[in-house]
N, C-alpha and C positions, 0 to 999 in steps of 0.2 A: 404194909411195907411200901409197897409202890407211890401208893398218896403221901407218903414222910417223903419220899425221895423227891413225890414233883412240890410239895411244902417248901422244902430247902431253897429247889432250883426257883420256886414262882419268888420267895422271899427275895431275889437275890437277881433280880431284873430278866427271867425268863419270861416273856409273853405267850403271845398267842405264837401258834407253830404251825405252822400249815404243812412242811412235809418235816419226816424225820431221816435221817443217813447214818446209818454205820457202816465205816471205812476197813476192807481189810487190811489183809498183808501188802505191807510198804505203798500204802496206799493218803501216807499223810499230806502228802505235799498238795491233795484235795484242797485242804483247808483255804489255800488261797486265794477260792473262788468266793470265797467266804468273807462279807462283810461285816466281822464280829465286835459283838457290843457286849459279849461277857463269855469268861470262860471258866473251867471247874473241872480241878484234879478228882479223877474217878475216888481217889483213898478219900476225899472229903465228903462225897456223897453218900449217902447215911443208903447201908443196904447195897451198896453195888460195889462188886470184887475189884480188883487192880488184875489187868493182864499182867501177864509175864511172858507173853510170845513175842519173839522176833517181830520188828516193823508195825508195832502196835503204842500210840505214844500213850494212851492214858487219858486224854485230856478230851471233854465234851465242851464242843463247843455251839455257843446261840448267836446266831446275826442272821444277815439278809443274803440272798442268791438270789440274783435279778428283781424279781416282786415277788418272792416268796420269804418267810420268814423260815428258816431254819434249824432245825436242832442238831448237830454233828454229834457222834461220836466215833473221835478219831482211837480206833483200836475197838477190839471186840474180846469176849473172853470164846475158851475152846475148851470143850468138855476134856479133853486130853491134858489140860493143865490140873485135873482132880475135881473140877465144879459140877455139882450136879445139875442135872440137863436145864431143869427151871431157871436156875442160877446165870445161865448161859443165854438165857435167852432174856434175861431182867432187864439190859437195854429197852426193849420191847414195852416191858408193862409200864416204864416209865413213859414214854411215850405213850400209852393208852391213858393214862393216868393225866397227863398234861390235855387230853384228845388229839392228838396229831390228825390232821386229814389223811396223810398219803406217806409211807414209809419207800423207801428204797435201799434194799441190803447190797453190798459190795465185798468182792471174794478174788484174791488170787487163786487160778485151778489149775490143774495139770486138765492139758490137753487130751482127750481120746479118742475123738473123731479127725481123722487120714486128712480133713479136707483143712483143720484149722492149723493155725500158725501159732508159733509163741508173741506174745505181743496184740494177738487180735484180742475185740472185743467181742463177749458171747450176753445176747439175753437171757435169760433163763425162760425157758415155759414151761415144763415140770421139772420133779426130782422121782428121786429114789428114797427115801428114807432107807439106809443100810446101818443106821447109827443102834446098839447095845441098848435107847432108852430114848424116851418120849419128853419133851419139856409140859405137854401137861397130865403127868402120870402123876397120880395123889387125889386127897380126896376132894371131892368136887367143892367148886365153889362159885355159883353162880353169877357173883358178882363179877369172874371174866370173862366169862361167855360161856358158848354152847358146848357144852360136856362131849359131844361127840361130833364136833365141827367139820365137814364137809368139803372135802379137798379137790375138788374137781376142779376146779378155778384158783385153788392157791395163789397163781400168778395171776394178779385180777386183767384182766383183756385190756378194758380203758387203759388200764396205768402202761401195759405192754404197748400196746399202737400209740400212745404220748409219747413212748421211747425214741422208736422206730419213725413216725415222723420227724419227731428232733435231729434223730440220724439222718434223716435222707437229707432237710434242710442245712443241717450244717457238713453236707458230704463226708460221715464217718459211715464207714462200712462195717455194720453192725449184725453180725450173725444170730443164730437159734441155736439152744440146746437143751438136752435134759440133764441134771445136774444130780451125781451120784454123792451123796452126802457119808462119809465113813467117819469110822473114830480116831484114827492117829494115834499116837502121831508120827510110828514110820508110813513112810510112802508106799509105794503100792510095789507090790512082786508081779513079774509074768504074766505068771496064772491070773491073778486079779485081774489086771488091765483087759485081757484077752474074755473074762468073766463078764465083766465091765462093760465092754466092748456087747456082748454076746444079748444082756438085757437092755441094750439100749443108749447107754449111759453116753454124751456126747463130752460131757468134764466130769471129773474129779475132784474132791475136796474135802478137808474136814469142820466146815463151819454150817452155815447160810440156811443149812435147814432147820434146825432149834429156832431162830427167829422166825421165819418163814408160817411156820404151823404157827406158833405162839401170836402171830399177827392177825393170821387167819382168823384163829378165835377172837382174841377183842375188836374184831371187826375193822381193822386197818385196810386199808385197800392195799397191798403187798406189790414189789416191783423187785427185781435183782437181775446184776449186771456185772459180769465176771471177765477180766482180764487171763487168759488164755499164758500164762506164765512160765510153765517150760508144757513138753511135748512128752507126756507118761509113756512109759513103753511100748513102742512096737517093732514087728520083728525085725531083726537086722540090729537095734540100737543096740549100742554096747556101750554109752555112753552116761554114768548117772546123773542124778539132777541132785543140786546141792540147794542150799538154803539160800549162800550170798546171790546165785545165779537167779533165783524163784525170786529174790527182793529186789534185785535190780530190775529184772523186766519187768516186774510189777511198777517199781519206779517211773522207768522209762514211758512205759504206754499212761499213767496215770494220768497227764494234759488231757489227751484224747478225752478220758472218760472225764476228765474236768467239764468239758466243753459240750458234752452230751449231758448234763447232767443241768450245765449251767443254762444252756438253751430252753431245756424243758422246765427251768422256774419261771424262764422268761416271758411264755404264752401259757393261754389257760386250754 
């Protein structure tokens, strides 16, 4: 399935790709770092679903970011919308399937560590997997890698310190976290967060790990980088977090992450 999908995309002026991006929530306005030489409605691509979440446009796009060649996919799907976990993470295989060098995943999160703001950006350096289901649960098939692939390094270190330099260079103040992956898609209660809180977890969210693992395995070097979108509960709040609030600041801060993003295609 995945070789018909990069079939389509190489027919149809996809090159060579040196990093690949999927955008999350309200996270499109990325695109305009984007020097693009073609683009392609997800419903055309043979094998890969149409989101239906809020601030996810559809649309994968291929150009250039400084000296790198690009693969966008602006929107992601979310196991919460009905798709089974592998299906969720097909972004992924397509880019395996194309060989991408170096992927970088993007996530709006609720905040759960006291020290972050809404609007900051968070690296990722591990997760939690708390998700119902595995994207590579099924039977094996060697052809996408290691059956029981090795998560110690998920967030590959080079790709993290490339961030992090970038950041320092272009003065964005760019934090650490570990990133607590759940199902959706209501937000989190009390007790959760305080849970949450309890094993670690510095954000919240329900995407970024179904890729993440799925990268691991076909041997992508993995990178993720989370905009910090409202502040999940803590004591005292009495105030909820809605959808249009979580899209706007995702909006809002997306330049920042434009600019870290666009820096680090710019050196090697």
């Amino acid at each position: 399935m995945m070789h018909e999908s990069a079939a389509y995309l190489r027919a149809r002026g996809v090159g060579k790709v040196d990093m690949g991006i999927i955008l999350g929530s309200g996270l499109t306005a990325m695109n305009t770092i984007l020097n693009e030489q073609c683009s392609f409605q997800y419903r055309d691509i043979p094998h890969l679903p149409v989101s239906g979440a809020p601030g996810h446009e559809g649309i994968l796009r291929y150009g250039v970011i400084g000296e790198k060649s690009v693969l966008m996919f602006c929107g992601r799907l979310h196991y919460y919308e009905g798709y089974p976990m592998w299906h969720v993470a097909y972004p992924v295989r397509i880019m395996q399937a194309l060989e991408v060098a170096r992927a970088i995943v993007t996530a709006a999160a609720g905040g759960l560590n006291m020290e972050y703001h809404a609007g900051d950006l968070v690296l990722v350096t591990d997760h939690l997997n708390l998700m119902p289901d595995n994207p590579l649960r099924g039977l094996e098939d060697p052809r996408l890698g290691e059956r029981f692939p090795d998560m110690t390094t998920a967030y590959n270190p080079a790709w993290r310190q490339r961030l992090l330099d970038g950041a320092q260079t272009a003065g964005i103040k760019l934090k650490t976290g570990t990133y607590a992956g759940l199902q959706g898609p209501s937000l989190e209660t009390q007790a959760e967060c305080a849970f949450l809180r309890s094993i670690g977890a510095d954000l919240v969210g329900m995407s970024l790990v179904p890729e993440i693992i799925t990268g691991v395995q076909a041997g992508i070097p993995m990178a993720a980088v989370c905009i910090v979108s409202n502040m999940a509960w803590h004591p005292g709040d009495t105030n909820p977090s809605t959808v249009p609030e979580i899209l706007a600041t995702a909006e809002a801060a997306a330049p920042m992450l434009a600019s870290l993003i666009n820096i680090s295609c710019s050196t090697d």
